[in-house]
Each structure stands twice: as C-alpha cells, then as structure tokens.
C-alpha positions, 0 to 999 in steps of 0.5 A: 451498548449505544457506544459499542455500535458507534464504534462499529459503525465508523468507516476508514473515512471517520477516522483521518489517521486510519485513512493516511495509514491506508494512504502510506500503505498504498504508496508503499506497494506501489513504490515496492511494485515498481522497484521489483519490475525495475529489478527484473528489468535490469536483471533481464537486460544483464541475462541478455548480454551473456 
C-alpha cells in the first residue's frame, strides 16, 4: 500500500520526462497559436485588396 501512495503523491516536477512532455506541449501551442494568427492576418491582408 505504502507504494501506491507514493505514486500518488508525485508532482510533474518528480518526474523530469513528464515535465519536457509538458514543456514540448507548451511550445506547441504556442508555435500553433502563432501560426493561426499569422494565417488570419495574411488572410485578411488578401480580403482587402479585393
């Protein structure tokens, strides 16, 4: 029982592949987040000169 509890008891910070996981995610959306508004942007530049 004493292991089960441990394992519970750990945090994203206790597990270093668990927390660059999280890290790569993180940068993912970001990358991703940026790209959409530079879509929309170039979209919208388009729109305008029609």
């Amino acid at each position: 029982m004493k292991s089960r509890f441990a394992r519970i008891g750990q945090t994203a910070d206790s597990i270093p592949h668990v927390n660059q996981e999280l890290a790569m995610a993180d940068l993912a959306f970001v990358v991703t987040t940026i790209a959409v508004f530079a879509l929309v942007a170039l979209i919208a530049r388009g729109v305008t000169k029609l």
